[in-house]
N, C-alpha and C positions, 0 to 999 in steps of 0.2 A: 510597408506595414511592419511592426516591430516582430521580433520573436514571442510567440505565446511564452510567458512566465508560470512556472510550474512550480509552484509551493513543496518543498522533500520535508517529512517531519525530523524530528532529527533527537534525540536522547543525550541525558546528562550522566557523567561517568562522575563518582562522588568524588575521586584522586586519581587527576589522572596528568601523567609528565607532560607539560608543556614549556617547553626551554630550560630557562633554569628555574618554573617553578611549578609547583606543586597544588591545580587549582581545579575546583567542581571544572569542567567543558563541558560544550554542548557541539555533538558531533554526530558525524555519519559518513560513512564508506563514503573514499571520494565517488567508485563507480555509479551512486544514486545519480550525479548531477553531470557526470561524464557523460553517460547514456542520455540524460536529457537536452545535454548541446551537442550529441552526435546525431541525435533525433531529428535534430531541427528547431528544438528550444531555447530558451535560457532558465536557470533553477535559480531558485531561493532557497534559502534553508530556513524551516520555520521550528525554533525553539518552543519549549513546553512556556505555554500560557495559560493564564485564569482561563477556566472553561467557557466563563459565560463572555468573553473577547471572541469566539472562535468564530463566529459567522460575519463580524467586524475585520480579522485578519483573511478572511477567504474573499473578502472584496477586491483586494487589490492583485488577487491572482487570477490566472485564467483555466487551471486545471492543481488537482491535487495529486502527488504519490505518498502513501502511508508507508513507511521503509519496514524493513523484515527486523528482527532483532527478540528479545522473547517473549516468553510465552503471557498469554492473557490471562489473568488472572479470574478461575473458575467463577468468582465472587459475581462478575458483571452477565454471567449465564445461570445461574441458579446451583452448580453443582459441588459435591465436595471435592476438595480439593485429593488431586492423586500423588499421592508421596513422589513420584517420578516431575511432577511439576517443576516448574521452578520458582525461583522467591517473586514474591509478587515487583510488579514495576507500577505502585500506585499513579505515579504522578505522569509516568506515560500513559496510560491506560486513561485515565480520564482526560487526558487533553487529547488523545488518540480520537477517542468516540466523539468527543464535543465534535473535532474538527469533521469526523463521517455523516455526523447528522446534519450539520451545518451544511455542507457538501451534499448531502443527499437531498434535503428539503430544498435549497435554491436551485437543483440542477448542472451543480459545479462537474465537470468530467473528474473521475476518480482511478487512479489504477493502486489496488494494492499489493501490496510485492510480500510474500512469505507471511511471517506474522500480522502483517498489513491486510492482507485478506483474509486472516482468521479473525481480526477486529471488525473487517467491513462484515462479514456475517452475525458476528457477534451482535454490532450496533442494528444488524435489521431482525436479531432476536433468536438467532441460530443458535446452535449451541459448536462444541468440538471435541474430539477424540483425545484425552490429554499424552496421551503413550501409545504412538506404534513403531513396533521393529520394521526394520529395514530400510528406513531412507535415510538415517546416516551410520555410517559405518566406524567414521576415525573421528574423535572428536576433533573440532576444526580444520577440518578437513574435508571441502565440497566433494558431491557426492557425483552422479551422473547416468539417469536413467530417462527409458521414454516415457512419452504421454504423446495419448490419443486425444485429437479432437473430435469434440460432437459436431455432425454437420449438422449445420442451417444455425449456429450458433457465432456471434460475434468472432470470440477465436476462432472457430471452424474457416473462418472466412478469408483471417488474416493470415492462419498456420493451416492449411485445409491436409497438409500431411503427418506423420507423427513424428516425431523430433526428439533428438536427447536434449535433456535440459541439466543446468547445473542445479543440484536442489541439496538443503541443508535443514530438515526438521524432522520434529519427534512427535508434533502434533497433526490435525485435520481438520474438517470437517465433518461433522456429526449431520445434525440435523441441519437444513439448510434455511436461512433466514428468509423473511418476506419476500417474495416475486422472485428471489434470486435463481437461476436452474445453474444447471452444474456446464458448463464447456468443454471440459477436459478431465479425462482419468491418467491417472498410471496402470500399469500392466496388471497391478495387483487391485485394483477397483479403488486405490483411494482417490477422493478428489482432487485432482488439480486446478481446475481453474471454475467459477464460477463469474458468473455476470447478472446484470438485471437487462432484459428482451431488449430488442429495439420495438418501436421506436421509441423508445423512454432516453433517459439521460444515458452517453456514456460512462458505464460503471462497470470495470470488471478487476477481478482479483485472479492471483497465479501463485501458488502454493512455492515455486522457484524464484531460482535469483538471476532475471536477464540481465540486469549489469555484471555479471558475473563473466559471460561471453558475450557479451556487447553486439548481441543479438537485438536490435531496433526497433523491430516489428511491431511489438506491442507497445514501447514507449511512442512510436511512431504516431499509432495511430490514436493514444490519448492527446497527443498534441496538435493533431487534425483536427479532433471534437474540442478541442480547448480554441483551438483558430475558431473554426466554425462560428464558437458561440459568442465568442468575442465578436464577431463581426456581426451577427445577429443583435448585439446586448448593448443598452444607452449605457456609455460610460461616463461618470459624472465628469466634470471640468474642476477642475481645482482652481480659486480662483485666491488662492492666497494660505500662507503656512504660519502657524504660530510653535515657536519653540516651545517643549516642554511643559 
């Protein structure tokens, strides 16, 4: 049976070096898609698309990661905006959400990593904390504190002890979106990890960066729920390809 394929979103850098030239990319830490062939996957990288494609492009995958990168632009939660913010990332943010909802309404397995999980809350109507001290210290420069798991909680399950993790943000979680409960804190009570219950779709978010320390676990175990459904799920036959 093949490798579950795992869709990584991935962000445009307006000028950014590539050989000898000088041109928009579309990128993402190799670690995203290392972590998902040391899991036991293989990765895609999915560039920003027209929004309304996004449940079209999540057909051909068998689970999502939403990658970390910045902040959500307050606009898509109702609040003002906090000078400590950063400049909005319009065209990630809406191709971000399309892909969550999309993802969330068919039952696609979801993990989001960093800013990835302050968009997964966001899209099920949460809100976020735009500025808190102390989880990063040096700018670029990963940080590394613990977090607790909630037991009887998805993480709890797969990390049932507490762990240092690698983590790099300035944002949270506020209020928490639709059915989501919280999994994980850190020492100082902010969120770490949230999920939606079983038995519902696999969906959880982690405020950290495990490709960072190529810690598996959690990619692990989105690529089980991406197996699983796959082999649960009619996959169409293609029965012929037209160029273009």
């Amino acid at each position: 049976m093949p490798r579950p394929l795992i869709g990584i979103t991935t962000y445009v850098e307006e000028s950014t070096r590539y050989g000898v030239w000088d041109l928009p990319t579309s990128l993402v830490p190799t670690g995203y898609h290392e972590l998902v062939q040391a899991a036991g996957g293989s990765a895609v990288l999915l560039p920003p698309d027209e929004p309304g494609r996004a449940a079209e492009v999540l057909e051909r995958v068998d689970g999502l990661v939403v990658a970390g990168g910045p902040d959500v632009d307050p606009v898509h939660y109702g609040a003002p905006r906090d000078p400590r913010t950063g400049a909005p990332a319009t065209v990630r943010d809406t191709w971000e959400l399309a892909l969550l909802t999309a993802a969330l309404e068919s039952g696609l397995p979801v993990l989001g990593i960093c800013r990835g999980m302050q968009a997964l809350n966001v899209a099920l109507g949460g809100t976020l904390v735009q500025h808190i001290d102390g989880h990063v210290h040096t700018p670029g420069v990963t940080s590394w504190h613990p977090v607790r798991p909630v037991p009887g909680t998805r993480y709890g399950a797969l990390v049932p002890e507490e762990a240092d993790v690698p983590t790099y943000h300035h944002q949270a979680v506020d209020r928490l979106g639709r059915d989501l409960l919280v999994s994980a804190y850190a020492l100082d009570g902010t969120v770490e990890a949230i999920e939606l219950p079983a038995p519902g779709p696999w969906v959880l978010g982690v405020q950290w960066h495990p490709e960072r320390d190529k810690d598996t676990r959690v990619m692990a175990a989105l690529i089980e729920a991406a197996a699983d459904r796959s082999a649960h799920t009619d996959t169409p036959v293609l029965t012929g390809a037209t160029a273009g």
